[in-house]
DSSP file (Angstrom, degrees, kcal/mol; ACC not computed):
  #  RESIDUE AA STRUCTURE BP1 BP2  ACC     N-H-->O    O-->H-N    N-H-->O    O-->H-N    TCO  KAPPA ALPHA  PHI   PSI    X-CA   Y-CA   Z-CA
    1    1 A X              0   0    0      0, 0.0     2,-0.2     0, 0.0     3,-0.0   0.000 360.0 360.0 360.0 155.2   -1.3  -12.3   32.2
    2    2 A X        -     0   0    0      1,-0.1     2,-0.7     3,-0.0     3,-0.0  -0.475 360.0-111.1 -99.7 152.9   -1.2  -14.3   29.1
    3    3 A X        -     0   0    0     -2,-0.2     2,-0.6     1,-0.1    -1,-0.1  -0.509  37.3-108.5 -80.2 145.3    1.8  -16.6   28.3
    4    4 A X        -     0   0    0     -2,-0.7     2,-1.3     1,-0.1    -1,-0.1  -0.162  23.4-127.8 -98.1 138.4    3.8  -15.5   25.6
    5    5 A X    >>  -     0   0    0     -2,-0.6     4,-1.1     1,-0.2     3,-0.8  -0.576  21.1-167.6 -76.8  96.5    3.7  -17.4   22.6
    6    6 A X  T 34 S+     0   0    0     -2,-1.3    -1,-0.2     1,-0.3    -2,-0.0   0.836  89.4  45.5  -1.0 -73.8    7.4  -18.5   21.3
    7    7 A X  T 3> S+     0   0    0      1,-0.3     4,-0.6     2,-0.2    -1,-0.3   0.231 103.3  58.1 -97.7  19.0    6.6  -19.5   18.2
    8    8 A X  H <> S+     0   0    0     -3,-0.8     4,-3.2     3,-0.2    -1,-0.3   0.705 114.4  50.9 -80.2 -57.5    4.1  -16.4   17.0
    9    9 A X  H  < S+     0   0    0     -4,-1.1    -2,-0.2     1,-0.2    -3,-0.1   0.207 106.5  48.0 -78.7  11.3    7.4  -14.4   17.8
   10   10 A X  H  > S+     0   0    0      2,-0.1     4,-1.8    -5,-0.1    -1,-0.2   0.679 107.9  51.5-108.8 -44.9    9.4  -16.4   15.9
   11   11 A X  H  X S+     0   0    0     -4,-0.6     4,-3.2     2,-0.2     3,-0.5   0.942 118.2  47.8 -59.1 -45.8    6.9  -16.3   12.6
   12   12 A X  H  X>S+     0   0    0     -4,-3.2     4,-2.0     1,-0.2     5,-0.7   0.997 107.8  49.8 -48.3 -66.9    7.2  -12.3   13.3
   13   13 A X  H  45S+     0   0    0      1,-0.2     4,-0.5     2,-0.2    -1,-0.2   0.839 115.7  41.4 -55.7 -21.6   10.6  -12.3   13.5
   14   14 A X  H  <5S+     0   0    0     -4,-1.8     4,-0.3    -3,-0.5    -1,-0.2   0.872 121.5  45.6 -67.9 -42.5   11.1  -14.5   10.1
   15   15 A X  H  X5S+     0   0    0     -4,-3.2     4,-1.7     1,-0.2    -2,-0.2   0.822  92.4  64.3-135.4  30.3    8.7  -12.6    8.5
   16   16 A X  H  X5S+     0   0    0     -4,-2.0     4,-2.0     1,-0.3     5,-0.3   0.754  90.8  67.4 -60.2 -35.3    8.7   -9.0    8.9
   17   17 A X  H  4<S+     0   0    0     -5,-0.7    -1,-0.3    -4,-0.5     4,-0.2   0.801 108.7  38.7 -76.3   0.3   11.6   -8.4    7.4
   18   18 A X  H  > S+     0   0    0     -4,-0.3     4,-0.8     2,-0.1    -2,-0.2   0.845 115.2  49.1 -86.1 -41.2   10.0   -9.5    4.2
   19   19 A X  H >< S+     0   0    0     -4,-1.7     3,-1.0     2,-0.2    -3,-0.1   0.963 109.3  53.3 -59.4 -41.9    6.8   -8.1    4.6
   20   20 A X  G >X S+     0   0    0     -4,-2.0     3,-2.3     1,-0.3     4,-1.2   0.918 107.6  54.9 -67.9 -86.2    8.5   -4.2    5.7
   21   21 A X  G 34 S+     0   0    0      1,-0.3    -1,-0.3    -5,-0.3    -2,-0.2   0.514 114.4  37.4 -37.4 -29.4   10.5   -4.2    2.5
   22   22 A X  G << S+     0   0    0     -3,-1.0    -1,-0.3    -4,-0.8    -2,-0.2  -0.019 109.4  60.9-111.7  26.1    7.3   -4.8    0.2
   23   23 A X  T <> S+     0   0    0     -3,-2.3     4,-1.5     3,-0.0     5,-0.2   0.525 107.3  41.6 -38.5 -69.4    5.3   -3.0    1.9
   24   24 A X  T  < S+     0   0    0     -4,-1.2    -2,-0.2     1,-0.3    -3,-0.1   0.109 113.8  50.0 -82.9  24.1    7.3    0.1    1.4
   25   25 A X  T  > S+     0   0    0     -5,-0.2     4,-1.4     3,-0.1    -1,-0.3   0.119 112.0  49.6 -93.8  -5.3    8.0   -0.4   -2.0
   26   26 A X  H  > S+     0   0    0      2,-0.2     4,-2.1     1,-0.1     5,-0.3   0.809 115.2  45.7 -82.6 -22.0    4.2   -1.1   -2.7
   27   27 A X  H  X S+     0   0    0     -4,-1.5     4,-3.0     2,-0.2     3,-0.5   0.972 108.5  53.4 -84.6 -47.7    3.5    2.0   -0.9
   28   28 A X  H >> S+     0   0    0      1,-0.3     4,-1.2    -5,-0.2     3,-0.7   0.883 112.9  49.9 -56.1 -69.3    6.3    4.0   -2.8
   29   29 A X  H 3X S+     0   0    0     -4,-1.4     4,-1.5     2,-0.3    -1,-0.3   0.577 110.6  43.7 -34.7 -48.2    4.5    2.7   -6.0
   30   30 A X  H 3X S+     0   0    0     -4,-2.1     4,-4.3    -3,-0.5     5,-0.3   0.844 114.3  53.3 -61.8 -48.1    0.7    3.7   -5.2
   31   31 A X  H <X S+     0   0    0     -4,-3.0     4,-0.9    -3,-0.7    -2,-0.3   0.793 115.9  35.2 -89.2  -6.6    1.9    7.0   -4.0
   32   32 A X  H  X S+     0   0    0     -4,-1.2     4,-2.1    -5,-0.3    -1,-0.2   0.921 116.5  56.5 -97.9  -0.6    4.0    7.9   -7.2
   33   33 A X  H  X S+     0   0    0     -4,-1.5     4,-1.7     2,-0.2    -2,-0.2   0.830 113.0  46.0 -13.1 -62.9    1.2    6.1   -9.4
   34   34 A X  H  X S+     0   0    0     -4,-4.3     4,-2.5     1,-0.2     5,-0.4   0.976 108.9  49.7 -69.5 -42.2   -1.2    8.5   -7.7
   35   35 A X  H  X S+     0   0    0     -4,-0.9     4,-2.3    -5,-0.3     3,-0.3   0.909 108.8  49.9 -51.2 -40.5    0.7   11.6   -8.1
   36   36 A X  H  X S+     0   0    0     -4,-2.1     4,-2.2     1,-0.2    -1,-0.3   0.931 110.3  57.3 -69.6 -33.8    1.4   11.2  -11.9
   37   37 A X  H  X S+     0   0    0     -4,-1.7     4,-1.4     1,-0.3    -2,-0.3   0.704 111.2  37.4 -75.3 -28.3   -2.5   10.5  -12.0
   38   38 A X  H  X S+     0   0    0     -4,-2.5     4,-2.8    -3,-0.3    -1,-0.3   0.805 118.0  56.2 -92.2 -23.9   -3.4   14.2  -10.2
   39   39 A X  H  X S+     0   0    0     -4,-2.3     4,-1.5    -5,-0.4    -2,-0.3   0.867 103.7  52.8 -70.0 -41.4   -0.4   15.3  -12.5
   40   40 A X  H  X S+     0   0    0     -4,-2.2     4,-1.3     1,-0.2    -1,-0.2   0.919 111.7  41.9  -5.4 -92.3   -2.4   14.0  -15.1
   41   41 A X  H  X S+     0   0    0     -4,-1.4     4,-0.8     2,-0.2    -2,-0.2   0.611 108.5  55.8 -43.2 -33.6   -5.5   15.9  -14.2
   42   42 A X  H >X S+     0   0    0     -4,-2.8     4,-2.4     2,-0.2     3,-2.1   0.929 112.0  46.9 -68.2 -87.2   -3.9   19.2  -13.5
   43   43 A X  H 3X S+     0   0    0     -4,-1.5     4,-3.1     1,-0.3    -2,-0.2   0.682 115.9  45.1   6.8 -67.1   -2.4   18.8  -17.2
   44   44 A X  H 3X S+     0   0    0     -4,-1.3     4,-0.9     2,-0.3    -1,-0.3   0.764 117.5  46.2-105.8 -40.9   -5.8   17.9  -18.5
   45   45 A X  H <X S+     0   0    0     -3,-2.1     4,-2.7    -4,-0.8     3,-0.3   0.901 110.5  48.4 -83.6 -36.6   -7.3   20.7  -16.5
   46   46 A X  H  X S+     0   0    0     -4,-2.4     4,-4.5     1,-0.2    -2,-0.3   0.909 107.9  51.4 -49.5 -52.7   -5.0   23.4  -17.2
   47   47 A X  H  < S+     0   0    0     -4,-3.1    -1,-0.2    -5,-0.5    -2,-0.2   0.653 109.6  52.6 -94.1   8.0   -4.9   23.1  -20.9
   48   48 A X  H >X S+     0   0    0     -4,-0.9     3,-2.6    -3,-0.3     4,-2.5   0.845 111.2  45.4 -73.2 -48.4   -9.1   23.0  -21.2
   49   49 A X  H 3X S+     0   0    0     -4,-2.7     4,-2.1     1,-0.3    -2,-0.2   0.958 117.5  50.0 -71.2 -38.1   -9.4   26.4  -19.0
   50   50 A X  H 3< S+     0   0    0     -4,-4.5    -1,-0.3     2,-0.2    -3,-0.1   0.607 115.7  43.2 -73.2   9.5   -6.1   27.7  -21.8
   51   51 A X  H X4 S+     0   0    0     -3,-2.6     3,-1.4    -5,-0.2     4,-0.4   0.759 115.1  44.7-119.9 -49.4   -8.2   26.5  -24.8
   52   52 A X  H >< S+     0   0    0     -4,-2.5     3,-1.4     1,-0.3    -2,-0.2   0.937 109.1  59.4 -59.9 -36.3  -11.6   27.9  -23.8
   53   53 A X  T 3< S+     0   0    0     -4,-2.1    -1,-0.3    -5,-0.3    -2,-0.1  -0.021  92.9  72.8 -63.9  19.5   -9.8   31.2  -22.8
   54   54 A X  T <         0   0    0     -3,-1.4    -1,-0.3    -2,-0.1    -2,-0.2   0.546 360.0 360.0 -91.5 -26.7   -8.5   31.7  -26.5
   55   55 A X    <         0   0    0     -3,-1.4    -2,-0.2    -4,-0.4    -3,-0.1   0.754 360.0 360.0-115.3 360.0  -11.4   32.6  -28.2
């Protein structure tokens, strides 16, 4: 079995709690960043199929 390495579990413990918090606000960013982007598209797609269906 390997010995367990101190000071690797010391750099975790300093610096996960920095990483976790900006992580999940990067992830919270991408995913509503994506969403407005299909929201976008939907939009975009919807009002070509209502403008070719007018005439």
């Amino acid at each position: 079995m390997r010995k367990f390495n101190h000071t690797m579990a010391l750099k975790w413990m300093i610096y996960l709690p920095l990483l976790l918090p900006v992580c999940i606000i990067f992830g919270a960013l991408e995913g509503m960043f994506n969403a407005v982007v299909r929201i976008i598209k939907q939009i975009s797609l919807d009002l070509r199929i209502q403008a070719n269906s007018n005439f």
